[in-house]
ROLUMMI-320425 format. One record per residue (C-alpha): residue number from 1; residue in one letter; x, y, z. Coordinates in nm, 2 decimals, decimal comma. Example, Ala and Ser with C-alpha at 12.3 -4.5 7.8 and 13.67 -1.06 7.14 Angstrom:
REM residues 2
{r 1 "A" {1,23 -0,45 0,78}}
{r 2 "S" {1,37 -0,11 0,71}}
END
This chain:
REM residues 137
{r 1 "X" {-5,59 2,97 7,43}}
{r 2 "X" {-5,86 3,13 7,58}}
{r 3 "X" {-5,92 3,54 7,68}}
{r 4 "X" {-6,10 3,44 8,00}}
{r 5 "X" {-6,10 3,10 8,09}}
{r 6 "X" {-6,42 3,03 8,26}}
{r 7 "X" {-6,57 3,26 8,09}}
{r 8 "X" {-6,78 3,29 7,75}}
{r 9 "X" {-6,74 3,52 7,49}}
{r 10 "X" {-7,10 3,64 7,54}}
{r 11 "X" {-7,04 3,69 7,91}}
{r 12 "X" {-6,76 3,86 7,82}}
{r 13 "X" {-6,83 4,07 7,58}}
{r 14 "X" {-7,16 4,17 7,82}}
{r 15 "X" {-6,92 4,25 8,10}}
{r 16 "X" {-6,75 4,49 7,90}}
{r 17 "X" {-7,04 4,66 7,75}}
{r 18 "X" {-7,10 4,73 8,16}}
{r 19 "X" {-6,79 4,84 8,23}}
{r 20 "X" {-6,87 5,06 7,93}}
{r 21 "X" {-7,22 5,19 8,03}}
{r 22 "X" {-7,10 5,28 8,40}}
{r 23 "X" {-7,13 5,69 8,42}}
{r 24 "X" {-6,77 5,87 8,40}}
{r 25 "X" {-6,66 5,87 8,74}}
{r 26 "X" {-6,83 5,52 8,87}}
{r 27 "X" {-6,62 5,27 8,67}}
{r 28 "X" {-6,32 5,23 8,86}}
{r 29 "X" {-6,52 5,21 9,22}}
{r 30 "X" {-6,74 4,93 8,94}}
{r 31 "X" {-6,47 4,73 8,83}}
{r 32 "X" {-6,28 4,71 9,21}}
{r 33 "X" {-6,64 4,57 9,31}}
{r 34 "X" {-6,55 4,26 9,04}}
{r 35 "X" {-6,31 4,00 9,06}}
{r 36 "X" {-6,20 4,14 8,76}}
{r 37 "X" {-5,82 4,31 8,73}}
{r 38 "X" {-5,77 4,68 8,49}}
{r 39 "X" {-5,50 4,48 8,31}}
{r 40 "X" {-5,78 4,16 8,25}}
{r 41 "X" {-6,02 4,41 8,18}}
{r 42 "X" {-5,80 4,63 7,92}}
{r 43 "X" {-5,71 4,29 7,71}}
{r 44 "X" {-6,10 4,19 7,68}}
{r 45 "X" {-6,19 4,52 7,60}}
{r 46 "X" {-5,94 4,50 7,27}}
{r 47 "X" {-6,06 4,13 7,19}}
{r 48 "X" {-6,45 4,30 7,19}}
{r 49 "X" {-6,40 4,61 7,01}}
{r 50 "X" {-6,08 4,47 6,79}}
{r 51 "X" {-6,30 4,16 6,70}}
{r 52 "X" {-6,12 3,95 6,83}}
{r 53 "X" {-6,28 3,74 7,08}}
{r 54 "X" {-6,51 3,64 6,80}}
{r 55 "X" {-6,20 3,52 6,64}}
{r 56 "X" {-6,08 3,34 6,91}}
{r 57 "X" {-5,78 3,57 6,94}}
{r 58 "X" {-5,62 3,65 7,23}}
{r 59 "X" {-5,49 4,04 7,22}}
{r 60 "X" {-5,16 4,08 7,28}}
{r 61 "X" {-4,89 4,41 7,39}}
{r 62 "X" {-4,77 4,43 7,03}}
{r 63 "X" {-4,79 4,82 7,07}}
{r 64 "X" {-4,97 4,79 6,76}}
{r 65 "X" {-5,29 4,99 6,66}}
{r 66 "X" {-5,54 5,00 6,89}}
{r 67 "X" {-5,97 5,07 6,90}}
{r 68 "X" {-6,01 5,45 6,94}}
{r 69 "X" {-6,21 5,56 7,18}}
{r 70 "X" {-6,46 5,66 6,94}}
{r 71 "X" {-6,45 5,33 6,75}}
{r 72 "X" {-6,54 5,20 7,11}}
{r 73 "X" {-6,85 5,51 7,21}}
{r 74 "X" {-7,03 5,43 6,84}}
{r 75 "X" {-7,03 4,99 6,93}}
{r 76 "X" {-7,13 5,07 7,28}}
{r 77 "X" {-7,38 5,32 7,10}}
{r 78 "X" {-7,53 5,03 6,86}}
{r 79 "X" {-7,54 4,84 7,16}}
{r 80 "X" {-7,75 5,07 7,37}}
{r 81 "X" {-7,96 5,12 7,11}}
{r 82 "X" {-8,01 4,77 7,03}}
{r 83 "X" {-8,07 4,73 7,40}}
{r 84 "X" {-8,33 5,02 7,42}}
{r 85 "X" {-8,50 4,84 7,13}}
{r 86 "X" {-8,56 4,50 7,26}}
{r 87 "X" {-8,72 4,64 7,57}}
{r 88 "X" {-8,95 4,84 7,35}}
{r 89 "X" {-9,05 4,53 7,17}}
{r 90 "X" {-9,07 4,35 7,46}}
{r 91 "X" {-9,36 4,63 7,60}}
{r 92 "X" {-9,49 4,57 7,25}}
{r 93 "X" {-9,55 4,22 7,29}}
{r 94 "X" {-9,66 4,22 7,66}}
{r 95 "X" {-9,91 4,48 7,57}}
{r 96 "X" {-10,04 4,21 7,26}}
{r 97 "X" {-10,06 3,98 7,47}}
{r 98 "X" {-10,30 4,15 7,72}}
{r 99 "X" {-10,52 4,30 7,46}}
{r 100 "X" {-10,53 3,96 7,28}}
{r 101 "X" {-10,64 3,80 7,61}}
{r 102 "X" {-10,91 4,04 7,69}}
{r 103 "X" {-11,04 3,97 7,32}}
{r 104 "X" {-11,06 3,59 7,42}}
{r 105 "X" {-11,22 3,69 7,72}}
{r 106 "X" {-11,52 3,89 7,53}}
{r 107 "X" {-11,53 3,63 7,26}}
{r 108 "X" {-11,58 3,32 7,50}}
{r 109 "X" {-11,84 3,53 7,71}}
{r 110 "X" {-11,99 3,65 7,31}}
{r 111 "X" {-12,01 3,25 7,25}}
{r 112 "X" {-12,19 3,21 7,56}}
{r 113 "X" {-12,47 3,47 7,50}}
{r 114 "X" {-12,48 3,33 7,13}}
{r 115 "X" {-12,51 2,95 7,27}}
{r 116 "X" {-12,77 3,05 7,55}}
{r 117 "X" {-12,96 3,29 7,26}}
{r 118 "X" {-12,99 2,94 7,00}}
{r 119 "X" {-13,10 2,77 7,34}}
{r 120 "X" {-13,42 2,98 7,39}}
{r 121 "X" {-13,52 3,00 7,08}}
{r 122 "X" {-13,48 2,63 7,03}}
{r 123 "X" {-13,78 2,53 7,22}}
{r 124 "X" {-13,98 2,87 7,04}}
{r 125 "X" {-14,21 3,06 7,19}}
{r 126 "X" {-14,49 2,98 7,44}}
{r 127 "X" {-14,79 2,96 7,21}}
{r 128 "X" {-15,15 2,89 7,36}}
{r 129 "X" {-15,32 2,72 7,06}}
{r 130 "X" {-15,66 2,87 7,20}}
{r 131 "X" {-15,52 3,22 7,15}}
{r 132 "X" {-15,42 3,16 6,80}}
{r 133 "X" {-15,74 3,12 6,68}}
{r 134 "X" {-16,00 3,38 6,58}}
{r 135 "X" {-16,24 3,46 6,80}}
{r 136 "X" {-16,64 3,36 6,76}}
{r 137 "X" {-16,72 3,64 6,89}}
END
């Protein structure tokens, strides 16, 4: 059995994470904007922070122990901050890749001077053989 049939664990467990990132005050007027139920919503949010849904087990009202709140604030934490650091290493990389690109750029234009330079000296410089020798005079 399933938590959310026609849904993934990943999609659920992101879906969650939103619910949990919403400011106080915005998630209910959130959620009702989902096809999403409170009750749907309160089982897959034990299965995340319980564990479960990687488990493939489906919560159930056992009236047994449940996540604390703060159990749930410090993995929704971890995931901001996880979250904050892939966009920051994501700018890294973007920013690589521009600087490495204007380095190509000023090497192929360097390998063009160089090619052009070998080029003129090549055929070496216009010498007149009458001015090379010495004078009579």
């Amino acid at each position: 059995m399933s938590i959310a049939p026609g849904y993934t664990n990943d999609q659920v467990r992101e879906f969650v994470y939103e619910y949990d990132r919403q400011p106080h005050g915005t998630k209910a007027t959130w959620l009702a904007g989902t096809e999403v139920s409170r009750g749907v919503l309160r089982r897959w949010r034990s299965a995340v922070y319980d564990g479960d849904i990687d488990k493939g087990l489906v919560p159930g009202d056992t009236g047994g122990v449940k996540s604390s709140n703060s159990q749930r604030r410090a993995v929704a934490s971890r995931q901001d901050a996880e979250a904050r650091r892939i966009a920051e290493l994501e700018k890294q990389v973007a920013e690589l890749q521009s600087s490495n690109s204007k380095l190509e750029a000023t090497n192929d234009a360097l390998g063009k001077a160089i090619g052009l330079l070998h080029e003129l000296n090549a055929h070496g410089p216009d010498d007149d053989p009458d001015q090379s020798k010495p004078s009579d005079s």
